[in-house]
C-alpha positions in Angstrom: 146.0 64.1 123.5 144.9 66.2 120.8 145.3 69.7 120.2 142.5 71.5 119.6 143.1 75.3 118.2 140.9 78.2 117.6 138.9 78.7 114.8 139.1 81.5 112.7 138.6 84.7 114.0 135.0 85.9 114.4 135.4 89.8 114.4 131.7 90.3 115.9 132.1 87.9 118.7 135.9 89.4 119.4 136.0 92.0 122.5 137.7 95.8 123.7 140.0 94.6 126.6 138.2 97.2 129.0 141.5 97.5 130.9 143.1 98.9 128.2 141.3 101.8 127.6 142.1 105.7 128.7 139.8 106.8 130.9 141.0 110.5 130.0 143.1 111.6 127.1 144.4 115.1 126.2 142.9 116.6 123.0 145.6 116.4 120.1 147.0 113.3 121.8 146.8 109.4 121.6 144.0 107.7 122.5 145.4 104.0 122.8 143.2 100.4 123.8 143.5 96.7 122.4 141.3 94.3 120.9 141.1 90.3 122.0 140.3 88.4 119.0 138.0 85.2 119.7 136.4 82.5 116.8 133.1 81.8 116.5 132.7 79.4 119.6 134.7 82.4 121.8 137.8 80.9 122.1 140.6 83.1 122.1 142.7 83.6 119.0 146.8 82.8 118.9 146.9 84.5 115.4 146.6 87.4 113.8 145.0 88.2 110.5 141.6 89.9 111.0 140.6 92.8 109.9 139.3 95.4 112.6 138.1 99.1 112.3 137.7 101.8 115.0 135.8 104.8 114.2 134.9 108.0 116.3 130.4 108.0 116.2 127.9 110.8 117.6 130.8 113.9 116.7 131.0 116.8 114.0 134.4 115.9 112.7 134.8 111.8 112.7 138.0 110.4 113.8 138.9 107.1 112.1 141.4 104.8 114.2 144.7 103.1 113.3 144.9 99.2 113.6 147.7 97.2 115.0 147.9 93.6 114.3 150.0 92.2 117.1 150.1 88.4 115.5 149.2 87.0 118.7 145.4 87.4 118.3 146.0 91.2 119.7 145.3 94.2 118.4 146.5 97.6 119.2 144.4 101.0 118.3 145.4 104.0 117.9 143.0 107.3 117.6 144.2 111.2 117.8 140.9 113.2 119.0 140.7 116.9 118.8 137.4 118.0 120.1 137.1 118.4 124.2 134.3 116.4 125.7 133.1 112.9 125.7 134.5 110.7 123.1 132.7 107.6 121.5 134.5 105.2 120.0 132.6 102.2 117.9 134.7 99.2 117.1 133.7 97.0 114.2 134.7 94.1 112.2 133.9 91.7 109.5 132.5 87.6 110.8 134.4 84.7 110.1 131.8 83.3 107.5 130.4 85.9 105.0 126.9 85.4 105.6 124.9 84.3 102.4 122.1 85.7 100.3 123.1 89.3 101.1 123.5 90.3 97.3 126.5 92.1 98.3 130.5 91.1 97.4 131.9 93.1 99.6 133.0 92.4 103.4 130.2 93.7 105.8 131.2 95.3 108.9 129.6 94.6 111.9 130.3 95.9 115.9 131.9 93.4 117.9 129.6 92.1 120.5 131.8 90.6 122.6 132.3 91.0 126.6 135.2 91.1 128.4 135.4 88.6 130.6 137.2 90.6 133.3 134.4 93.1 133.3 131.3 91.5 132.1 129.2 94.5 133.4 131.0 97.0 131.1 129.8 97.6 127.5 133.0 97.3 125.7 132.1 98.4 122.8 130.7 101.5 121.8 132.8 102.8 125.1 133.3 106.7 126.0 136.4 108.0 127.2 136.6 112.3 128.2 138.8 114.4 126.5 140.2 117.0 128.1 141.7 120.4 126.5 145.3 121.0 125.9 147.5 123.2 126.9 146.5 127.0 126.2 147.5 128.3 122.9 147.7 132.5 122.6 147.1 132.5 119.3 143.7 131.0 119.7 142.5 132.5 122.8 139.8 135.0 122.7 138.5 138.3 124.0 135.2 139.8 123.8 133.2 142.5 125.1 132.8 146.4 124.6 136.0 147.5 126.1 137.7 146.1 123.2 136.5 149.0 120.8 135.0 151.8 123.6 135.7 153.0 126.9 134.8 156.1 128.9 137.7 158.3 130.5 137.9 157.1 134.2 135.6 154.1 134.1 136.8 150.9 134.6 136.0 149.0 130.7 135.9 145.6 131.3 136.2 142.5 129.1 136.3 138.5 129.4 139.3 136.4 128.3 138.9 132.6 127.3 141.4 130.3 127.1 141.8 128.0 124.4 144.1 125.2 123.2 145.5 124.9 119.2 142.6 123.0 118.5 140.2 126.0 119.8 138.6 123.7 122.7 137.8 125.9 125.9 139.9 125.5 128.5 138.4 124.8 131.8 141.2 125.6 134.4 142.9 128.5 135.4 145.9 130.0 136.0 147.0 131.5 132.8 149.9 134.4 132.0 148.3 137.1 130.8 149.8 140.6 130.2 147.9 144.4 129.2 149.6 146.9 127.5 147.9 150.1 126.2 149.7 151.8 123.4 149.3 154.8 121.9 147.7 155.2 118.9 150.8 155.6 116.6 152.1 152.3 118.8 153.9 153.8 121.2 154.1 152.5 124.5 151.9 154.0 127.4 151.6 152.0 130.2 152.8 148.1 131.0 149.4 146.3 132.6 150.9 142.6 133.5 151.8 140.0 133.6 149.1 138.9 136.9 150.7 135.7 137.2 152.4 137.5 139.6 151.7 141.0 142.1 150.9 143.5 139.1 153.4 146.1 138.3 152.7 149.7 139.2 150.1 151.7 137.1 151.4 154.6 135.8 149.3 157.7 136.4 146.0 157.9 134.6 145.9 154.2 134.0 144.7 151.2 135.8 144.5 147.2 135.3 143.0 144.6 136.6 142.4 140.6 136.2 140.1 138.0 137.5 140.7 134.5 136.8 137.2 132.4 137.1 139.2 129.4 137.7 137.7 127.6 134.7 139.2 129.3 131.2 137.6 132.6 131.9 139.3 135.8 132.7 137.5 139.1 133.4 139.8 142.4 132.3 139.4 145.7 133.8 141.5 148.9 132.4 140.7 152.8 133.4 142.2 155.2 131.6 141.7 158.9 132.3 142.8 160.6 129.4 140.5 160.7 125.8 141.8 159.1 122.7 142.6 156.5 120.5 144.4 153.4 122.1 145.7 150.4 121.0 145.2 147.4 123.4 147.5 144.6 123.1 146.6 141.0 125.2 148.8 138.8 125.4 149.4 135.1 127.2 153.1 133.9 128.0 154.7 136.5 126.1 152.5 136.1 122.7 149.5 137.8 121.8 146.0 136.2 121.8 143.6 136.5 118.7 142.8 139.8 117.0 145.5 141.5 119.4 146.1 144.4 119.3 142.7 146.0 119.5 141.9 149.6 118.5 140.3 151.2 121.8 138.5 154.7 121.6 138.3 156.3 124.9 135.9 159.2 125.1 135.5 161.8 127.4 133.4 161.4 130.6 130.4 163.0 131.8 130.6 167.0 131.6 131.9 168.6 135.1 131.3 172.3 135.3 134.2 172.8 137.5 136.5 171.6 135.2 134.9 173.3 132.0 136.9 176.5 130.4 136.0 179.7 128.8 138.2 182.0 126.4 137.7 185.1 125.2 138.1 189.3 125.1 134.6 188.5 126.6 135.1 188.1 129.7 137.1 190.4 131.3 135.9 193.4 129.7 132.9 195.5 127.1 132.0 198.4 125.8 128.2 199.7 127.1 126.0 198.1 124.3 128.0 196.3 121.8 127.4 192.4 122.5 130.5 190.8 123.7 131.3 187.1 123.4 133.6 184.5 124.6 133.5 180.5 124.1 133.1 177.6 126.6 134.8 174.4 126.5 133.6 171.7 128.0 135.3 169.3 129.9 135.2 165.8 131.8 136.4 165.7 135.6 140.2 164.8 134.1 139.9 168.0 131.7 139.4 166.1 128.4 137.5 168.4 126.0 134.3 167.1 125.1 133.3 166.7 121.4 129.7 166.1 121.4 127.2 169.2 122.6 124.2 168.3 124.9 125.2 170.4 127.7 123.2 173.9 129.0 124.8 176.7 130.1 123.3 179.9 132.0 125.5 183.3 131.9 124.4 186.1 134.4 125.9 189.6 135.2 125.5 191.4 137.9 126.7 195.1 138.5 128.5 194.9 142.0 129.8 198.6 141.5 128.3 201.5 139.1 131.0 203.6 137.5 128.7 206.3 138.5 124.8 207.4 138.5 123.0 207.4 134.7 122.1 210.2 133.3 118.6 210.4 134.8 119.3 209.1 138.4 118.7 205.7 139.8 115.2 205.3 139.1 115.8 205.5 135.3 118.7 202.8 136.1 118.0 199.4 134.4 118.1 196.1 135.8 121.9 195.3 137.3 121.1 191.4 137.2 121.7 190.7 132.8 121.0 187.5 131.7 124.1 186.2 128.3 122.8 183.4 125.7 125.0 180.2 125.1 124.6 178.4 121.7 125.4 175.3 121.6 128.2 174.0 118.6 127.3 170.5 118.9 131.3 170.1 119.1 131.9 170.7 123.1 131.7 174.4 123.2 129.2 177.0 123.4 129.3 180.4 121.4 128.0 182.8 125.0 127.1 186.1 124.0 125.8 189.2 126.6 125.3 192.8 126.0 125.4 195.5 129.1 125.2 198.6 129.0 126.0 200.5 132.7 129.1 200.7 133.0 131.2 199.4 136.2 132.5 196.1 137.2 130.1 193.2 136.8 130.3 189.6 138.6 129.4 187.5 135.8 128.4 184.0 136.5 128.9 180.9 134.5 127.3 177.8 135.4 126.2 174.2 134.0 123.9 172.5 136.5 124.5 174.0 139.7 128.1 174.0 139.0 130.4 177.3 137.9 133.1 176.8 135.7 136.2 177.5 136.2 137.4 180.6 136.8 133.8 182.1 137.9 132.3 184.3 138.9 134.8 186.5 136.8 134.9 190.5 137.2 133.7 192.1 134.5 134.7 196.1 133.3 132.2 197.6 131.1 133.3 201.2 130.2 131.5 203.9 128.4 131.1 203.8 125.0 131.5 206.0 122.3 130.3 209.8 123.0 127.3 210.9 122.4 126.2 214.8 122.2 122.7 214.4 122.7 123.2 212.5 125.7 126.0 215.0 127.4 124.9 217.0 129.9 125.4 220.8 131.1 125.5 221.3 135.0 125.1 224.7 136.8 122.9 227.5 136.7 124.8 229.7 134.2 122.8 227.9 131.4 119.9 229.9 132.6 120.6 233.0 134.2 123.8 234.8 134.8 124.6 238.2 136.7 126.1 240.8 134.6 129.7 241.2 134.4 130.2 238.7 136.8 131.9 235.6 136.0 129.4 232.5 135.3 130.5 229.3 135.4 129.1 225.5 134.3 130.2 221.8 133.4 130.2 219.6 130.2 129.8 215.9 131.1 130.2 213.5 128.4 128.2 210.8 128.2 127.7 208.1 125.4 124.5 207.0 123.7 123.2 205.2 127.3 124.2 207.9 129.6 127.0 206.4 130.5 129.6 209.1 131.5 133.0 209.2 130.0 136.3 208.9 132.1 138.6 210.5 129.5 138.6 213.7 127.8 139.9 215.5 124.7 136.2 215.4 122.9 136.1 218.8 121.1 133.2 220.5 122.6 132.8 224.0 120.9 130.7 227.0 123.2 129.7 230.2 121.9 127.5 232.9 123.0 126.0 235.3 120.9 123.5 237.9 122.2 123.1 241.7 122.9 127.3 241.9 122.8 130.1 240.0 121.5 131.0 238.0 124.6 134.1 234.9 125.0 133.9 231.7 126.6 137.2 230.2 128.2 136.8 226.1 128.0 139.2 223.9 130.6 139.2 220.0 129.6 139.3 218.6 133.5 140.7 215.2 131.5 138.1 213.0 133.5 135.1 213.4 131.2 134.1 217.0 132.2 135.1 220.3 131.0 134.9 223.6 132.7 133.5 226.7 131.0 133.6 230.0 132.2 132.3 233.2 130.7 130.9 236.7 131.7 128.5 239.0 129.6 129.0 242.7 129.5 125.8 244.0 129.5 122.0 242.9 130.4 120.0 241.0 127.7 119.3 237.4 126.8 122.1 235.3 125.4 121.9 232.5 123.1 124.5 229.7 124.5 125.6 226.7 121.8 127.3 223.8 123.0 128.1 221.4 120.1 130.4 218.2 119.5 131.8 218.0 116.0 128.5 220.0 114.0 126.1 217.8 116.6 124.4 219.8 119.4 124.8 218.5 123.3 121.1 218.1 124.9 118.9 221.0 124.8 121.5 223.3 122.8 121.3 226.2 122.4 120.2 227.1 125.5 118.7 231.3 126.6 120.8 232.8 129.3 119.4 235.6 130.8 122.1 238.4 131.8 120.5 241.0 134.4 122.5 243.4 136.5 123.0 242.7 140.4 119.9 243.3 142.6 117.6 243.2 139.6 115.5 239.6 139.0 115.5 237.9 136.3 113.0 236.6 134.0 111.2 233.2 133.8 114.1 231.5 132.4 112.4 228.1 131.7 110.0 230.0 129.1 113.1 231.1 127.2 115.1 227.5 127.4 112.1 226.0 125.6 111.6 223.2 128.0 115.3 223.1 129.3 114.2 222.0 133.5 115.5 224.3 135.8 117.4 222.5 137.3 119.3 220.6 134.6 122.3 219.1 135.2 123.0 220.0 138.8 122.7 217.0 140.4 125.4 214.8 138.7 128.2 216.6 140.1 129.6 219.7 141.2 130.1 222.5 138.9 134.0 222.2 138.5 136.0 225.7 138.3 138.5 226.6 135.8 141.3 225.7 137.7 144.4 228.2 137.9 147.0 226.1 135.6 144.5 227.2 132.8 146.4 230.4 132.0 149.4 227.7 131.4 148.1 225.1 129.1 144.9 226.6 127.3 142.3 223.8 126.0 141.7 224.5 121.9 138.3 223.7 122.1 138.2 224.2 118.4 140.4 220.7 118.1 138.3 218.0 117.1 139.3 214.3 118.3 139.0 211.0 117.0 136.1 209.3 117.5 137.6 205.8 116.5 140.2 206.9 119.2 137.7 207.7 121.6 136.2 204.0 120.7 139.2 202.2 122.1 140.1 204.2 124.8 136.3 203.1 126.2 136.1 199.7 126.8 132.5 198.8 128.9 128.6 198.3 129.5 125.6 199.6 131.0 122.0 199.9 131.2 119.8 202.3 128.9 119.3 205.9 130.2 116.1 207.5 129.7 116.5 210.0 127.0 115.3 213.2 129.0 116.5 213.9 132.9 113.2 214.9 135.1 113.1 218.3 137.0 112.4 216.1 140.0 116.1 214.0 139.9 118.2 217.3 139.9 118.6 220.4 141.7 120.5 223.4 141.0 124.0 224.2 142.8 125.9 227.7 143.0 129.2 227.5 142.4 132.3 229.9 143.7 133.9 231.9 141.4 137.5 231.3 140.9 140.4 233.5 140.2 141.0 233.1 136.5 145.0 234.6 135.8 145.2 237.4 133.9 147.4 235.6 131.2 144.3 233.8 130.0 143.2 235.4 126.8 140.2 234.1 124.7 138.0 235.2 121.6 134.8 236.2 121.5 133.7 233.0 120.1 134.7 231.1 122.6 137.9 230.1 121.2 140.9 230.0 123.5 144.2 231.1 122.1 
């Protein structure tokens, strides 16, 4: 018998054993087949020697293949791919005989073209295997999405996760460790979000997590965090952060609530009758984060709810008790609010944004007089006009400032004199309420010239012409001598007030001038203008008893009390 053996080996007509070959393979690990090496004629080969090359085809990044030689006509392959996904593999070899005329020295390569015979249907070479991605790898994972730079206080900011492995493939499965942690922004810790592999820890107040895994690599993040600032947001898988961790978060404040907005200021609780008052508005989200952009509007209304008392000319010359205030916007959060009243009382004053007050409102509001006025006081009872003589006469100094206002304080300074037909005295009482009490009496029968003055200013319609007759005899036309003085000036206000009997104990200097910087800040308020002039038709004239006056009352005759 003779022994025939193979020929040399004819790479092109050699095979891939198909039944060596991965079906799947991990990326980053071995991707391992062999090669059957057959001559020219297809038998098998019993040696070793050929060259063989395996090379990745079709891919970005090309893979070139280790080559075993077994020495039995074997060969064993080894390739490390990296990318996920299909994975082509093209085997190729040099032929047995160079072939001739090709001009070239050098070994030509050419696939092998063989079929293996325990799969003849299968394509053995180029053949495809999957590759699959590796375990996940933190440091290559990555987040994206808004949330990782902005959020809004108390809405949730969300933002994907993907999974990756070391060699940055996507992971398609699930089921990955991931931890939250929001830390302030100097890196102190706030609040402890994960991990979700398991039931999520308690959120602390004012914070919230959350985590979604897809199932296939992909992880959607929620976090809620109701108080404004900077953040930092650190992700992390199994205990190590992922890529670009941590992330600097700005949260800013919500939508403006009116109920939760603030207002500051000597503004409003209290004013003084026509000098604009202000205060400031802050405004706030629903969790009382102040605001820091301006956008907002703001209406301010006042209405009087009680009238320290009547103005000057009765209420038809009253103005309007609804006032409108002005808010100017500071682009910053807060409105500068201004408002200027000028009856005095106690004001509602309303505050609003959208059909929401803020906080605090509507607050009450106490406008007081402002600073006195002489022409605006006025003179009440008939003794301005027409006395009886040697009887004692009797009338009432109300001060009032510039808008009629009446004062609630006294100590003003008001100096009376009378000069006429006889050297007559005026005795002054100052009631401390705003009013002061004169009382006087004229000797004989004549007309009298009566001054009333505040500092070296003259009250309203000073001087005025008193008429003196004797009992049972009537008087003259008065209003011809009180060059357009009404009648009835004064009388309606309030009752003529009578020197009461404590007078005689602690005289009034009416000659002592006060402070009207004093005055000022003792009169803190607001109220409407006054018309400048009372009408003969908004007052009528009252008589008033004559009191007992005690003898140890002793006055000069210019009106001077000692």
């Amino acid at each position: 018998a003779v022994q025939v053996e193979p020929g040399a080996t004819d790479g092109p007509n050699s095979f891939v054993i198909t039944q060596s070959v991965m079906q799947r393979v991990s990326a980053g690990k071995e991707l391992v087949f062999a090669i059957r090496a057959r001559d020219a004629f297809g038998n098998e080969c019993i040696k070793g020697g050929h060259e063989f090359r395996a090379r990745s085809v079709g891919q970005k990044d090309v893979v070139d293949g280790t080559v075993w030689d077994n020495d039995d006509g074997t060969y064993k392959v080894t390739m490390v791919p990296r990318t996920s996904g299909p994975f082509t593999v093209e085997m190729t070899s040099t032929p047995a005989v160079r072939r001739k005329f090709t001009g070239n020295k050098e070994a030509q390569w050419y696939p092998l073209k063989g079929v293996d015979p325990s799969n003849v249907h299968a394509h053995s070479n180029p053949f495809t295997v999957s590759v699959d991605s590796s375990g996940t790898a933190p440091s290559v994972c990555a987040a994206s999405g808004r949330a990782l730079e902005q959020a809004t206080a108390g809405i949730p900011a969300v933002f994907m996760i993907q999974s990756k492995d070391e060699f940055g493939n996507m992971r398609d499965v699930g089921k990955d460790s991931y931890q939250l942690i929001l830390l302030g922004d100097d890196g102190s810790p706030t609040v402890d979000g994960g991990p979700f592999d398991y039931p999520p820890k308690p959120n602390a107040p004012g914070f919230s997590f959350g985590l979604n895994d897809n199932g296939n690599g992909k992880y959607k993040a929620t976090y809620t965090v109701e108080k404004s600032g900077n953040y930092k947001l650190q992700v992390s898988c199994a205990g190590a952060e992922i890529a670009g961790s941590p992330f600097s978060v700005i949260v800013s404040p919500g939508k403006t609530v009116g109920a939760c907005c603030v207002a500051n200021g000597d503004g409003l609780n209290q004013t003084v009758a026509g000098l604009p008052s202000s205060f400031v508005v802050q405004c706030n989200d629903n969790f009382g984060n102040n605001k820091m952009v301006g956008g907002d509007r703001f209406s301010i209304v006042l209405t009087l709810k009680s009238p320290a008392d009547e103005p000057e000319g009765g209420e038809e010359d009253a103005e309007p008790t609804i006032l409108q205030g002005t808010a100017t916007d500071n682009n910053d959060g807060t409105f500068h609010c201004q408002y200027s009243a000028f009856r005095s009382g106690l004001y509602d004053m309303h505050i609003s944004t959208g059909e929401q007050q803020i906080e605090g409102s509507p607050f009450t509001l106490i406008c007081n007089a402002g600073a006195i006025s002489p022409s605006k006081c006025t003179v009440l009872g008939d003794a301005i006009s027409s006395v009886t003589t040697k009887e004692r006469s009797f009338f009432t100094i109300e001060s009032r400032d510039n808008y009629g206002n009446r004062l609630k304080y006294g100590s003003s300074g008001f100096l009376t004199k009378l000069t006429g037909p006889s050297a007559e005295k005026t005795i002054m009482q100052d009631n401390q309420d705003g009013t002061y009490s004169v009382e006087f009496s004229v000797s004989v029968s004549g007309v009298f010239q009566l001054g009333i003055t505040l500092g070296r200013s003259p009250v309203a319609f000073s001087p005025y012409n008193v008429q003196s007759t004797k009992e049972g005899q009537a008087p003259h036309q008065v209003n011809s001598l009180n060059s357009g003085v009404p009648m009835s000036y004064g009388s309606k206000l309030a009752p003529v007030k009578p020197i009461q009997s404590s007078l005689a104990k602690s005289p009034v200097n009416v000659n002592n001038s006060q402070n009207m910087q004093t005055m000022l800040k003792q009169a803190r308020g607001d109220r409407p203008s006054i018309a400048d002039r009372p009408t003969s038709s908004s007052m009528s004239r009252s008589k008033v008893a004559s009191p007992t006056i005690k003898s140890g009352m002793r006055s000069t005759s210019s009106g001077r009390r000692l």
